[in-house]
C-alpha positions in Angstrom: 20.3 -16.6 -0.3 17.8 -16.6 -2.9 15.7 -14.7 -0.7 17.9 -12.1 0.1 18.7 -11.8 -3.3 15.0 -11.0 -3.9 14.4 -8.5 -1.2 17.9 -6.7 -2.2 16.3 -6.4 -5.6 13.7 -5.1 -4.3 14.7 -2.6 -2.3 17.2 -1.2 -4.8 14.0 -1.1 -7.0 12.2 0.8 -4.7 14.9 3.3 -4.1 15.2 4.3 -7.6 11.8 4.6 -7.9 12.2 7.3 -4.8 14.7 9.1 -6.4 12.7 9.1 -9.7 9.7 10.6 -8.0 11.5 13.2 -6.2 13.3 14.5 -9.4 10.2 14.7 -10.9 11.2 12.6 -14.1 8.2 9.9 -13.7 5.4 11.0 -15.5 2.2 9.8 -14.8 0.4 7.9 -17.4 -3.6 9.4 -16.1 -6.3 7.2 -17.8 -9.4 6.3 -16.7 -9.1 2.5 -15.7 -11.5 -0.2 -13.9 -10.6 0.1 -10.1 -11.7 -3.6 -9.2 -8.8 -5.0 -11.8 -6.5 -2.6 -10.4 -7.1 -4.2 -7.0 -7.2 -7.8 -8.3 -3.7 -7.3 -10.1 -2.0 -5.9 -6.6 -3.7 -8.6 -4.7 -2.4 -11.3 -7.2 1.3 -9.7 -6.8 1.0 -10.0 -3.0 -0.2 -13.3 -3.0 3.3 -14.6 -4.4 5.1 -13.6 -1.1 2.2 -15.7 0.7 0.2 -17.9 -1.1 -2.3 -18.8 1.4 -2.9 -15.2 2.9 -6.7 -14.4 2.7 -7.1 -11.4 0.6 -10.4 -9.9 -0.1 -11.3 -7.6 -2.3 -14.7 -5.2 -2.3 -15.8 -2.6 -4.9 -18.9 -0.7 -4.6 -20.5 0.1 -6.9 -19.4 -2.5 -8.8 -17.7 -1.5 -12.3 -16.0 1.6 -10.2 -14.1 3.7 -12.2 -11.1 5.6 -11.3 -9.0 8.6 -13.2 -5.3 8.1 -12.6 -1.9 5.7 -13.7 -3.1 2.4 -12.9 0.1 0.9 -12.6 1.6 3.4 -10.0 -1.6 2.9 -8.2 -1.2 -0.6 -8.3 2.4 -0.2 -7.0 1.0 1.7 -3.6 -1.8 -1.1 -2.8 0.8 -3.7 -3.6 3.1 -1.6 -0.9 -0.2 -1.4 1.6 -1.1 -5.4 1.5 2.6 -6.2 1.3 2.7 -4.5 4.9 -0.1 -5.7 6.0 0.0 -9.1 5.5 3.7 -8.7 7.1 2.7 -7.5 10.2 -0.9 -9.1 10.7 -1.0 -13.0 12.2 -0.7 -15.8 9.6 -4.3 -16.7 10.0 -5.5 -13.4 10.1 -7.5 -11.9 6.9 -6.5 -8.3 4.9 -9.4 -6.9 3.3 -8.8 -4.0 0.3 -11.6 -2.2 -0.3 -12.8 0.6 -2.7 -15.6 3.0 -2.5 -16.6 6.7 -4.4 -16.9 9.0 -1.6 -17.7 12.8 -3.2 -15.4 13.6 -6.4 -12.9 11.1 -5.2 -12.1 7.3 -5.3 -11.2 6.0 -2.0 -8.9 2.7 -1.3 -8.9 0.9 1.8 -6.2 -1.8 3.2 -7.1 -3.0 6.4 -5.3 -5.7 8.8 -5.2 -7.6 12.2 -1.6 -6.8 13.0 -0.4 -4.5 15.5 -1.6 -1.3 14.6 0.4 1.9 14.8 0.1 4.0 17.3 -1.1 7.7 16.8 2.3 9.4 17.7 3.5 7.8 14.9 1.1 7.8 11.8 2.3 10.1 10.3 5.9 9.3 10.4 5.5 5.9 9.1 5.1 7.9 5.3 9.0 9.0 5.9 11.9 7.6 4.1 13.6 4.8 6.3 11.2 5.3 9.2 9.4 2.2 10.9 7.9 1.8 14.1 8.8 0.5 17.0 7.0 -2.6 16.4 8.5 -3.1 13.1 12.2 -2.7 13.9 12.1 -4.6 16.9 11.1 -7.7 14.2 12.8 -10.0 11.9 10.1 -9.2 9.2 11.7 -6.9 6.9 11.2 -3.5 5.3 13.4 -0.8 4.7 10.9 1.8 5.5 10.1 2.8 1.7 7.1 0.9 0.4 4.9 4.0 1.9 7.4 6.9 1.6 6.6 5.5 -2.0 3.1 5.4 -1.5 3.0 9.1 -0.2 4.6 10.2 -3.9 2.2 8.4 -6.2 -0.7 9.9 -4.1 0.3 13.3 -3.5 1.1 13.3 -7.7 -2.0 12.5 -8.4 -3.3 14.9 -5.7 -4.7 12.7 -3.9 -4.4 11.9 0.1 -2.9 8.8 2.3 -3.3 8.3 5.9 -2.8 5.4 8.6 -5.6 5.1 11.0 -5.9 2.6 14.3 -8.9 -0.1 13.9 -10.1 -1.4 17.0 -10.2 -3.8 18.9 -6.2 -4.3 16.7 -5.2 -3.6 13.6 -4.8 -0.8 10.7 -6.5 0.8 8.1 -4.5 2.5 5.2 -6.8 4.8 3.7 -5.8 6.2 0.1 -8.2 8.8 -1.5 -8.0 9.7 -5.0 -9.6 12.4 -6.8 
């Protein structure tokens, strides 16, 4: 029950935070802010829902900076490894990466699991939407954490996009300018 209790909390969080975006009434709090404690602080969150999930993190060039709110960024990679360690095998590492590429920062989450298939990624950044894998699973989701993720990006002007890794596996790819 506890459990449920939880993930109802969460997912009443997560709709308000929808509805918040799409009226425009969160403002975003742009500072510059050290992208490898960013990543650490998401990872750390995630790691509560599984404890013995191997995370790692990567930032080149070390010291990376980024310009944007650090806490709604921290909200979308905690959505991105949240999913990914979901879907990916128990035993199966998630990497979160970050890189400069041009003018912009660019953030990496990339898993094991299934993949999703081209048809469908863009649809996955949809309200309520999952994918056949998902909803034919007892793992949860409500199809928000990257509806959510698609707000926070596109406010900062920034860009989000699912691609397939071979030979399995995904690879969220957020760029931010």
């Amino acid at each position: 029950m506890l459990a449920q209790t939880v993930r109802l909390g969460r997912l009443v969080e997560r709709l308000l935070d929808l509805s918040r975006l799409e009226a425009g009434v969160v403002p975003l709090d742009i500072r510059e802010f050290d992208v490898e404690s960013m990543l650490q602080g998401a990872v750390r969150e995630s790691r509560l829902a599984r404890p013995d999930a191997e995370i790692a993190v990567e930032v080149s060039p070390t010291g990376l900076r980024g310009m944007g709110d650090a806490e709604r960024l921290h909200q979308v990679i905690a959505n991105l490894v949240e999913n990914a360690l979901r879907y990916s095998p128990s035993d199966a590492p998630v990497a979160v990466r970050a890189t400069r590429a041009d003018e912009s920062v660019v953030l990496e989450v990339l898993d094991e699991g299934p993949g999703i298939a081209a048809d469908e990624a863009e649809r996955v950044f949809e309200r309520f939407y999952r994918t056949d894998a998902a909803r034919t699973t007892d793992r949860g989701g409500a199809g928000l954490g990257l509806a959510i993720a698609r707000w926070v990006v596109d406010l900062h002007g920034g860009s989000i996009h699912a691609e397939a890794r071979e030979p399995r596996g995904c690879r969220m790819v957020v760029a931010i300018p």
